[in-house]
N, CA, C and O atoms as CSV, one atom per row, in Angstrom:
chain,resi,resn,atom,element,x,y,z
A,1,UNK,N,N,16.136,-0.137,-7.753
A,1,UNK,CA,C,16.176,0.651,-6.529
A,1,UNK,C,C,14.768,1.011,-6.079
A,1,UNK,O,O,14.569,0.972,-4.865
A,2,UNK,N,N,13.571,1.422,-7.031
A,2,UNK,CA,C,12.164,1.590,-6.792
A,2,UNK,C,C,12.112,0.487,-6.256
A,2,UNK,O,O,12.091,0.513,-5.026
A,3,UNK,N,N,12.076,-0.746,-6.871
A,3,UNK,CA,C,11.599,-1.734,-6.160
A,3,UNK,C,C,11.699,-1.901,-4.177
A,3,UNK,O,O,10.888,-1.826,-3.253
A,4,UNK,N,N,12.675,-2.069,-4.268
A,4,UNK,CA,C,13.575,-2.429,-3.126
A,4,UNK,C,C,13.255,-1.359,-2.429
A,4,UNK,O,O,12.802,-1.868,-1.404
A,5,UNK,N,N,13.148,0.402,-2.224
A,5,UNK,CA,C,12.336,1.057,-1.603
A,5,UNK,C,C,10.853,0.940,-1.171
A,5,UNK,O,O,10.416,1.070,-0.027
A,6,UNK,N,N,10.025,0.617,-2.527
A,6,UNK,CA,C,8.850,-0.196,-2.313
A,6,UNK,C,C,8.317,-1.234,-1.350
A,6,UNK,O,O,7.252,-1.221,-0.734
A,7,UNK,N,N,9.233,-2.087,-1.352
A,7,UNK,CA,C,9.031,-3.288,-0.859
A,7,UNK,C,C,9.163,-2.778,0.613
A,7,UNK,O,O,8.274,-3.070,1.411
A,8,UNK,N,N,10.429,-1.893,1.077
A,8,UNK,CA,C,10.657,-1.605,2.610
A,8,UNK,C,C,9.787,-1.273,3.035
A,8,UNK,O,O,9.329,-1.879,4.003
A,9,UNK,N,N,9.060,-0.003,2.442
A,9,UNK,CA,C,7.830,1.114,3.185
A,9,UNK,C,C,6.391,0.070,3.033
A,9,UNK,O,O,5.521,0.571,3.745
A,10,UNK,N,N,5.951,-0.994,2.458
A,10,UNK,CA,C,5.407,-1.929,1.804
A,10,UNK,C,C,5.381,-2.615,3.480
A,10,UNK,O,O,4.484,-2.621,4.324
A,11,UNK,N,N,6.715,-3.133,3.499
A,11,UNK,CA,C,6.930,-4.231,4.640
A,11,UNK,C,C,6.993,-3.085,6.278
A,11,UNK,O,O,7.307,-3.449,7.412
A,12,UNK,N,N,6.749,-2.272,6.008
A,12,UNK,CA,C,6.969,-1.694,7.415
A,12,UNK,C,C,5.808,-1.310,7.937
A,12,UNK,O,O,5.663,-0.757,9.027
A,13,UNK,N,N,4.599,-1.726,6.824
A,13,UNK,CA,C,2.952,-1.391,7.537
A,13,UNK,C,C,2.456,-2.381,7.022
A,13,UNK,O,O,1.538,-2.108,6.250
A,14,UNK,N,N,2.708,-3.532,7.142
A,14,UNK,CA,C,2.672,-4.818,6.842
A,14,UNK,C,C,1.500,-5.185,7.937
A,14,UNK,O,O,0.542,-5.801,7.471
A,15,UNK,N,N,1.471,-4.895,9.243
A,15,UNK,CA,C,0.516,-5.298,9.974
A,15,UNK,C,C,-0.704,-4.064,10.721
A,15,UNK,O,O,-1.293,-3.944,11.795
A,16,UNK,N,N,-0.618,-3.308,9.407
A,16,UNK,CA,C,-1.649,-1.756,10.293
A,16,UNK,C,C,-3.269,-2.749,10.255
A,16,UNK,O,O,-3.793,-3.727,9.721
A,17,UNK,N,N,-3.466,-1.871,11.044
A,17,UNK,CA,C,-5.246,-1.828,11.419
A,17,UNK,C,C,-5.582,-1.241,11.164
A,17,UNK,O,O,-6.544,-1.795,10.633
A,18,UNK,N,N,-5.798,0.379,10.887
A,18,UNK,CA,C,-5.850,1.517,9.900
A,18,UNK,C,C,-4.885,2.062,9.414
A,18,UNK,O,O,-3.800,2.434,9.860
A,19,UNK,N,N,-5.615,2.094,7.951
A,19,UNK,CA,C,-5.214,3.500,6.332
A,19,UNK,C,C,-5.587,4.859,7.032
A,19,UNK,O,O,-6.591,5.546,7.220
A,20,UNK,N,N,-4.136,4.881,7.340
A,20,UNK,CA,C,-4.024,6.750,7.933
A,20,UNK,C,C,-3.379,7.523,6.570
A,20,UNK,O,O,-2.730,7.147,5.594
A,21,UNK,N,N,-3.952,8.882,7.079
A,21,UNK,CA,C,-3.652,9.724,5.888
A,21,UNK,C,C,-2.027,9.496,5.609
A,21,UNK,O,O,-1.575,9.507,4.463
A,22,UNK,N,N,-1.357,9.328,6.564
A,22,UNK,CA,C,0.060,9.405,6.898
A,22,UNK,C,C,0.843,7.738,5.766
A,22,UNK,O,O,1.741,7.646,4.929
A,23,UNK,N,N,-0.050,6.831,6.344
A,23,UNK,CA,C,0.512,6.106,5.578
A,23,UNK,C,C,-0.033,5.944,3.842
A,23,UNK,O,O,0.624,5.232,3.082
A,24,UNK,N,N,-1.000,6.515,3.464
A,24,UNK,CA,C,-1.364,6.750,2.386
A,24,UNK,C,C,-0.094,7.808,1.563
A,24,UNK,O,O,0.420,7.581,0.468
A,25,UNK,N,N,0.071,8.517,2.118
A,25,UNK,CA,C,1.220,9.864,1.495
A,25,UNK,C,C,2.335,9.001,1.127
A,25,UNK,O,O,2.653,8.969,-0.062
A,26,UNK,N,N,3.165,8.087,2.224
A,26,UNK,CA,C,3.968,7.180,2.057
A,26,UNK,C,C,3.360,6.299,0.734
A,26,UNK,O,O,3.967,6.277,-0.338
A,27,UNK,N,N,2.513,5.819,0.879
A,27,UNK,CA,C,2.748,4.500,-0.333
A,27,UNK,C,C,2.248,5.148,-1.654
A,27,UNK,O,O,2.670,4.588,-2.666
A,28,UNK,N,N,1.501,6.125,-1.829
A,28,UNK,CA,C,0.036,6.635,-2.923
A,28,UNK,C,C,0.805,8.122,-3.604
A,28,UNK,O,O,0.781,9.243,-3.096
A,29,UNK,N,N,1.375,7.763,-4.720
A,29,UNK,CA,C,1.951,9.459,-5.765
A,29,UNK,C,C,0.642,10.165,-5.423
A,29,UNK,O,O,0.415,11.031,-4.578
A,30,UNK,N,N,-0.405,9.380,-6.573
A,30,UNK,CA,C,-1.542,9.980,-6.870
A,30,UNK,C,C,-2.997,9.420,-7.261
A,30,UNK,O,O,-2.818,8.502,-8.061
A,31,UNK,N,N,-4.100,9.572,-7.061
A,31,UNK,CA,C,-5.326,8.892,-7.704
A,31,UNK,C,C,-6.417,9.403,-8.645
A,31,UNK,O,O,-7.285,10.172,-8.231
A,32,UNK,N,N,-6.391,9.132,-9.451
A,32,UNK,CA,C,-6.876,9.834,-10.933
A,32,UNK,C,C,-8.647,9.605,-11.021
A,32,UNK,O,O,-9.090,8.765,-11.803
A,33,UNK,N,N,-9.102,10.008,-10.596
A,33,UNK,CA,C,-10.813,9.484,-10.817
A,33,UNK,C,C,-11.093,10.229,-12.208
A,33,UNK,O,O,-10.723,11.341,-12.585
A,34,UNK,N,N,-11.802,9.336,-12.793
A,34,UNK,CA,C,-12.156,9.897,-14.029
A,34,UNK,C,C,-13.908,10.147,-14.182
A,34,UNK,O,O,-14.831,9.596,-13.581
A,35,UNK,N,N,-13.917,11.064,-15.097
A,35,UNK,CA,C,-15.530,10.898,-15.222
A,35,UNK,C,C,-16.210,9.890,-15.312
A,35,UNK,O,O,-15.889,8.977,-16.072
A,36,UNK,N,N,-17.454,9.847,-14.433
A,36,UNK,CA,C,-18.689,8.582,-14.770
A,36,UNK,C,C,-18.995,8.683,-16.119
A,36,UNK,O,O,-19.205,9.639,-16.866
A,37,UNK,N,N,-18.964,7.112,-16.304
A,37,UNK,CA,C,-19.923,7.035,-17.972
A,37,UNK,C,C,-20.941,6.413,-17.589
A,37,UNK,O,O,-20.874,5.560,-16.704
A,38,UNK,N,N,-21.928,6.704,-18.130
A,38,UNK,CA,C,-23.113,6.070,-18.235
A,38,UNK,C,C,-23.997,5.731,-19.622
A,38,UNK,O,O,-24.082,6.477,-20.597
A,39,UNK,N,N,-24.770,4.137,-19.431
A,39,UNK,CA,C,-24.724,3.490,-20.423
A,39,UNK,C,C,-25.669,2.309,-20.108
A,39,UNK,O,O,-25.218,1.630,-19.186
A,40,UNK,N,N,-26.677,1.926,-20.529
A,40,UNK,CA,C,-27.707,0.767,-20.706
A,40,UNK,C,C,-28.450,1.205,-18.888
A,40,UNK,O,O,-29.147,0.276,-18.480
A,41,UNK,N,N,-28.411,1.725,-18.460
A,41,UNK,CA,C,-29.314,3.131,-17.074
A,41,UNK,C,C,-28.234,3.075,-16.023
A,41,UNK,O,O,-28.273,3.890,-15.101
A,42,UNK,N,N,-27.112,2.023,-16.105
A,42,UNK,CA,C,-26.428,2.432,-14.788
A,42,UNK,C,C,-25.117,3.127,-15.085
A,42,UNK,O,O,-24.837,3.336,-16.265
A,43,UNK,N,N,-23.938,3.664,-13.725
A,43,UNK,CA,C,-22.995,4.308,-14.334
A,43,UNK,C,C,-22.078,3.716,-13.788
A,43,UNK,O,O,-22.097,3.037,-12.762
A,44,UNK,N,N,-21.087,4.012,-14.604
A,44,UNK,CA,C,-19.305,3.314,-14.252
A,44,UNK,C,C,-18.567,4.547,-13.948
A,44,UNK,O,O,-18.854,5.682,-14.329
A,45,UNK,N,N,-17.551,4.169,-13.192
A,45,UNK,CA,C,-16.680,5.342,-13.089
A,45,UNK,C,C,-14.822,4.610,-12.723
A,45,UNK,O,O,-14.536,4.085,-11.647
A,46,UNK,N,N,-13.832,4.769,-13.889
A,46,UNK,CA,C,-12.673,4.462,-13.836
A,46,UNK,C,C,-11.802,5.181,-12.416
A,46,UNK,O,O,-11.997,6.340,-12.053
A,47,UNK,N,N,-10.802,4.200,-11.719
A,47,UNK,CA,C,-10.012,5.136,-10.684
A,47,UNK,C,C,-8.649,4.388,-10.708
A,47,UNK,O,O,-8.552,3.162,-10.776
A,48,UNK,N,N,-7.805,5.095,-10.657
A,48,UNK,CA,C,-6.510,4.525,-11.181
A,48,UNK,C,C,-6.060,4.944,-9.493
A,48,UNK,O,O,-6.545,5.913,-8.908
A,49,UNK,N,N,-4.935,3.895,-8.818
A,49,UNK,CA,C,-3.934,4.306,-8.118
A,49,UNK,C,C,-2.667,4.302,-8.418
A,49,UNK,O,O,-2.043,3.285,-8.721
A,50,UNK,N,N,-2.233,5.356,-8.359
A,50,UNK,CA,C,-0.732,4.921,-8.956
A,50,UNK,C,C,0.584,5.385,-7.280
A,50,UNK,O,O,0.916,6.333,-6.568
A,51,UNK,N,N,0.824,4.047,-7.472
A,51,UNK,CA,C,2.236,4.239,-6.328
A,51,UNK,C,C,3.300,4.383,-6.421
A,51,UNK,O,O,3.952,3.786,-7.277
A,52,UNK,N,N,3.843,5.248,-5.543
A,52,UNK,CA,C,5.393,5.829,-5.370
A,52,UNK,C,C,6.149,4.616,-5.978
A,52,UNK,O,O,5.990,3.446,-6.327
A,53,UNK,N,N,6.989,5.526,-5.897
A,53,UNK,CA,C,8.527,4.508,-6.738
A,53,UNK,C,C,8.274,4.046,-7.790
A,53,UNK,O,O,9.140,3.270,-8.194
A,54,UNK,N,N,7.342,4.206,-8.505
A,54,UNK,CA,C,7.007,3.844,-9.878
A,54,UNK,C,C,6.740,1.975,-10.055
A,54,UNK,O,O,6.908,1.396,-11.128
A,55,UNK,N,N,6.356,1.357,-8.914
A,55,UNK,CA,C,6.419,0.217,-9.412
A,55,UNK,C,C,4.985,0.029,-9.486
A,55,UNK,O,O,4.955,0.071,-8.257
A,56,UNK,N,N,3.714,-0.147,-9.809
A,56,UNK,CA,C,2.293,-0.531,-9.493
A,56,UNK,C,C,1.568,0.742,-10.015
A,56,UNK,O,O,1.850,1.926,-9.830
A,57,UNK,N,N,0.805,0.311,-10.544
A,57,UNK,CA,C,-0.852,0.734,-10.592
A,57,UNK,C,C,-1.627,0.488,-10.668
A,57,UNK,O,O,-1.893,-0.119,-11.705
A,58,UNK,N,N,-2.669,0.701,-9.719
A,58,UNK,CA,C,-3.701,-0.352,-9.832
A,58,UNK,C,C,-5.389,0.482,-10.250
A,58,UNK,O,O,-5.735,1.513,-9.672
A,59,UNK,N,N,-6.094,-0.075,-11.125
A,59,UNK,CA,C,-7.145,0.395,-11.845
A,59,UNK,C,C,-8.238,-0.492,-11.053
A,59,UNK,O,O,-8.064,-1.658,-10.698
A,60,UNK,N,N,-9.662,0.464,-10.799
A,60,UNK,CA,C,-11.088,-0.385,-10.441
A,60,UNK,C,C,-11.878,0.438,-11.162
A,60,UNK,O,O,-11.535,1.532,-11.610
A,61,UNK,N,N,-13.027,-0.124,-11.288
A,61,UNK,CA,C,-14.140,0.243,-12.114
A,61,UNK,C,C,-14.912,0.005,-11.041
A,61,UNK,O,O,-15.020,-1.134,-10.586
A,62,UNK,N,N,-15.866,1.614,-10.241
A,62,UNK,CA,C,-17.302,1.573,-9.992
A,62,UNK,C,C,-18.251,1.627,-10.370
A,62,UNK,O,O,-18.680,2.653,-10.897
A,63,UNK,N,N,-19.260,0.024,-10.180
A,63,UNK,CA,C,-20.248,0.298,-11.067
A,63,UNK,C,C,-21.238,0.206,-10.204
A,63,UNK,O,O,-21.328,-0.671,-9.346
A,64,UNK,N,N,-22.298,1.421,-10.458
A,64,UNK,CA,C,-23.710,1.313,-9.591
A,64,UNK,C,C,-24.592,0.139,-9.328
A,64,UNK,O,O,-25.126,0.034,-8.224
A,65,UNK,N,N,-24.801,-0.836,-10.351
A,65,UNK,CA,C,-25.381,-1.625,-9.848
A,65,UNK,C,C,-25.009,-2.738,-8.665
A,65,UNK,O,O,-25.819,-3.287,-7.918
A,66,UNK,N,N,-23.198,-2.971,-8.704
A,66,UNK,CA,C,-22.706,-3.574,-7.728
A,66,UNK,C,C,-23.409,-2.411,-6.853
A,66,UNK,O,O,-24.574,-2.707,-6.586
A,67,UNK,N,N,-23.017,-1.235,-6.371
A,67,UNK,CA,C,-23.390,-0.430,-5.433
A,67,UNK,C,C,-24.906,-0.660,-5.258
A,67,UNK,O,O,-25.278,-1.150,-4.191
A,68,UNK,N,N,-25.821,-0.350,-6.213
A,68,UNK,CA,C,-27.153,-0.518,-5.663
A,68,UNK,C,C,-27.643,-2.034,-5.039
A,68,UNK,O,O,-28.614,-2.093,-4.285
A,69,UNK,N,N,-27.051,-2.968,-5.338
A,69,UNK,CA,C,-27.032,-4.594,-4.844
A,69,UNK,C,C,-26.543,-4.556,-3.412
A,69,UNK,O,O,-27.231,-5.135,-2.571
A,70,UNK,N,N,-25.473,-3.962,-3.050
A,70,UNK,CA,C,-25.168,-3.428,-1.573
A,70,UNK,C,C,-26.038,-2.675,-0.959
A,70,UNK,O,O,-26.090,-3.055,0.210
A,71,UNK,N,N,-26.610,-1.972,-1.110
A,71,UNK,CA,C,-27.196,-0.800,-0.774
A,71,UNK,C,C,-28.716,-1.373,-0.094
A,71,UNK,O,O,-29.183,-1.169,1.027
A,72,UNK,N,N,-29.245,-2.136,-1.209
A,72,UNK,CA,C,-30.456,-2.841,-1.131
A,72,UNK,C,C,-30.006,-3.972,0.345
A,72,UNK,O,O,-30.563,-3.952,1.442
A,73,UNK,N,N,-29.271,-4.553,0.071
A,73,UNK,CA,C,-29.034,-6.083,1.288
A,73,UNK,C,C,-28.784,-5.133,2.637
A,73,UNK,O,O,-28.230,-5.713,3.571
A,74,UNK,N,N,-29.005,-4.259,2.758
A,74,UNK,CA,C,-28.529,-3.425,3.740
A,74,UNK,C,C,-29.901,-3.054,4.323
A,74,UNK,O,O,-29.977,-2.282,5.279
């Protein structure tokens, strides 16, 4: 039944142009940022999304030097 709720609210902003707060509430329980670690001079920082209906979560790792490599080409 998660699923199949998922998938509807999933398929019904299937073609947005903007992440409104509105549709974030709809798809997003909650997002967990965890403390930066830091380690060999740059820092990481874990962020979990976890989505309604219990089906998905999805984990990224920010790491400064990707960021400072952006930052610089800029």
């Amino acid at each position: 039944a998660d699923v199949n709720s998922f998938i509807e609210v999933v398929q019904k902003y299937e073609h947005i142009t903007e992440l409104t707060p509105e549709i974030m509430h709809e798809l997003i329980e909650k997002i967990v940022v965890y403390a930066p670690e830091k380690s060999s001079g740059h820092r990481t920082q874990q962020i979990e999304i976890h989505f309604r209906f219990d089906v998905a979560v999805a984990t990224a790792i920010a790491d400064s030097r990707e960021y400072d490599k952006k930052k610089k080409a800029a």
